[in-house]
N, C-alpha and C positions, 0 to 999 in steps of 0.2 A: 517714639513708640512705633512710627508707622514703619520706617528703616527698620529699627529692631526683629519685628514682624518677618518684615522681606527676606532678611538678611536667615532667620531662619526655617522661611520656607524654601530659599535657596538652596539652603543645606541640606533638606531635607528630599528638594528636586533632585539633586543631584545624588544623592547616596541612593533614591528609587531607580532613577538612570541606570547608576552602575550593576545595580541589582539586575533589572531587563536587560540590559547588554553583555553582564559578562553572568548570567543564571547555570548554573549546574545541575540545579534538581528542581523537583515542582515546589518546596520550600520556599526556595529563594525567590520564586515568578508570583506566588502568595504575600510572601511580604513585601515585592514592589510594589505589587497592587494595592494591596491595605495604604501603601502608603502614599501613592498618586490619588485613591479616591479620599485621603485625610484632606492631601491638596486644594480638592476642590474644582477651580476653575484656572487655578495657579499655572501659568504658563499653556505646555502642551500635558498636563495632568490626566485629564480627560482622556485624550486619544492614548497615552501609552494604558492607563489603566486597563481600555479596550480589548487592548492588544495582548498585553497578560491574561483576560480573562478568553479570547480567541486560542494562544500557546496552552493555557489550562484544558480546554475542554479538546483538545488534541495530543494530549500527551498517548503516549503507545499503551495499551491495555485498554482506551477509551473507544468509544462505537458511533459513528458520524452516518449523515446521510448523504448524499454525495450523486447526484445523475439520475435515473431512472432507464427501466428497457420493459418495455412491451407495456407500460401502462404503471409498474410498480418501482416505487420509489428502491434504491440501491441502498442495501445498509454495509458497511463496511466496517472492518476492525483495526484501528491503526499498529501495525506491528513492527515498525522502527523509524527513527528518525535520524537525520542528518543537517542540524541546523534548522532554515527553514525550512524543510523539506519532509515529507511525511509519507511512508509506504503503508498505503491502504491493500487491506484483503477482503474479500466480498465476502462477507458473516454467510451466505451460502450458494447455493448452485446458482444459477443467475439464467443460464440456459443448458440445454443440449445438444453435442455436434459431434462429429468425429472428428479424431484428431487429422484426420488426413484425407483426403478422398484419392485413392489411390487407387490404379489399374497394376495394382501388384508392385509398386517400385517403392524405393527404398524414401526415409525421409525424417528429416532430424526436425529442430525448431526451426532453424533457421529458415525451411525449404515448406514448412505445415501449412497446409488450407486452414489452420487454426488460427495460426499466427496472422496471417494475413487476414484474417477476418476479423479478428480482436483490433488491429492496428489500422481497418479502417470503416468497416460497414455499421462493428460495434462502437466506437470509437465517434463514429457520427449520429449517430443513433441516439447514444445515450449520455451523450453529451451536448450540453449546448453550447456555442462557440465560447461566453466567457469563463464555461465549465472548462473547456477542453486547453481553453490559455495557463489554466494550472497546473497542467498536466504535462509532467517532462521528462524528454527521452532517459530511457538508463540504459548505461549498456551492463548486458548479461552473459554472465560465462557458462557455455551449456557443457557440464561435465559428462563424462564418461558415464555409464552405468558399474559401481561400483562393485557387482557382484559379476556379472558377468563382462566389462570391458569393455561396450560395446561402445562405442565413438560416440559423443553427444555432438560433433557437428560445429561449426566457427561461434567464435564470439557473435552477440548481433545487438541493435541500436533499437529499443521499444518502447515505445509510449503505455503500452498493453500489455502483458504477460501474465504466464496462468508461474506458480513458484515452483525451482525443483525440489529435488529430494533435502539436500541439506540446509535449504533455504525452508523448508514445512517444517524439518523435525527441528531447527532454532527458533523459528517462532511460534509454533503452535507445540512443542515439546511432549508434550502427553497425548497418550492415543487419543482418550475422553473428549481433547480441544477438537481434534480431526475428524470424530465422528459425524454424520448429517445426513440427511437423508438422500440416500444415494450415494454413488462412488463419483471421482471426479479425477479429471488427468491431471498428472504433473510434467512438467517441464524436463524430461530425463528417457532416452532409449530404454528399453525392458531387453531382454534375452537377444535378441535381433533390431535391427533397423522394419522391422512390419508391426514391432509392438511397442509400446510408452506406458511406462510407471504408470500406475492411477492409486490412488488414496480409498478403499473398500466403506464399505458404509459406518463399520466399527471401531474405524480410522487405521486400522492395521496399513502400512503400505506394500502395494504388491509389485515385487522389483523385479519377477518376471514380466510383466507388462501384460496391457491388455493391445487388442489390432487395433493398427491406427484407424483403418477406414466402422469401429463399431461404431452406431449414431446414437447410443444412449448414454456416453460419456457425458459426466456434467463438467461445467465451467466454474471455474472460481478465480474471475481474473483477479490481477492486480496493479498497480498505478501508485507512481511517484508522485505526487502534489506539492506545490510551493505555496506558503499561506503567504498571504498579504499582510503582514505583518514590520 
């Protein structure tokens, strides 16, 4: 009887397995688990169950908390995945800076007081070292401005980044999602190299751009994370 047993919670280890390993939808990551916590104490049961229910509460549409800056905790909205890997967006303004501190000169992402300040002052700040181990570079394609042309500047390697234009209206698709209190920059030249997309309070996006150097732009960074899983 005792074999008997074994023999089919083997089967059953193993069909949970495949289930977590090769998962296509939240379905499939719900029935692993139902069926690792049937398990019990059965092998490594336990730890993968965990682990489905960590992939669960991270699927993309879900809202995590994640870091803190100036005293409050960061809430974010997880808006795509790539394996383990998970693009969080800050549910809202986080802070305010300009996009640039400039003496009049020109200036894309790659070259922004922004950038550089997301990828390390913020970056240190509101992260704590085993927060910030999660955290992995992506590289980013900073496009043109679609309406008017205007160069968006080299590829570049961030830990940090605020989203562009085509990167907001895929994830966040409806004005209504965009909307919050305040307007906030995006990742994209406006009309010239002195101005940058920003996202307007009603969520409309303004693709003539606002000046990089105004200091009431908000931030809405964003960040790739690896779940430990």
């Amino acid at each position: 009887m005792s074999n008997e047993l074994n023999a089919q919670q083997e089967i059953a280890y193993q069909q949970a397995k495949d289930k977590y390993l090769h998962y296509a939808n939240e379905g499939d990551l719900r029935a692993a688990m139902s069926l690792f916590r049937d398990l019990g104490d059965y092998r490594q049961s336990a730890s993968y169950a965990e682990k489905c229910e960590t992939l669960l509460a991270h699927m993309p549409g879900c809202v995590v908390r994640f870091g803190s800056f100036e005293g409050k905790p960061i809430r974010w909205r997880i808006v795509d995945q790539r394996g383990k890997l998970r693009l969080l967006l800050a549910e809202e303004i986080v802070t305010r800076r300009c996009y640039h501190r400039t003496t009049l000169e020109d200036a894309t992402w790659s070259d922004c007081s922004l950038r550089q300040w997301l990828n390390k002052d913020f970056l240190e700040s509101a992260f704590t070292p085993s927060e910030r181990l999660k955290i992995v570079p992506n590289k980013l394609k900073n496009l043109r401005n679609r309406k008017f042309y205007t160069q968006g500047g080299p590829d570049t390697m961030d830990r940090v980044h605020v989203p562009g234009v085509e990167e907001i209206e895929r994830y966040l698709p409806e004005q209504a999602q965009r909307a919050g209190k305040g307007w906030w920059w995006l990742r994209c030249p406006g009309s010239n190299l002195f101005s940058t997309v920003a996202v307007y309070d009603d969520g409309s996006i303004y693709e003539n751009g606002i000046h990089i150097d105004y200091e009431g732009g908000g931030v809405r960074p964003a960040v790739w994370v690896l779940l430990k899983v």
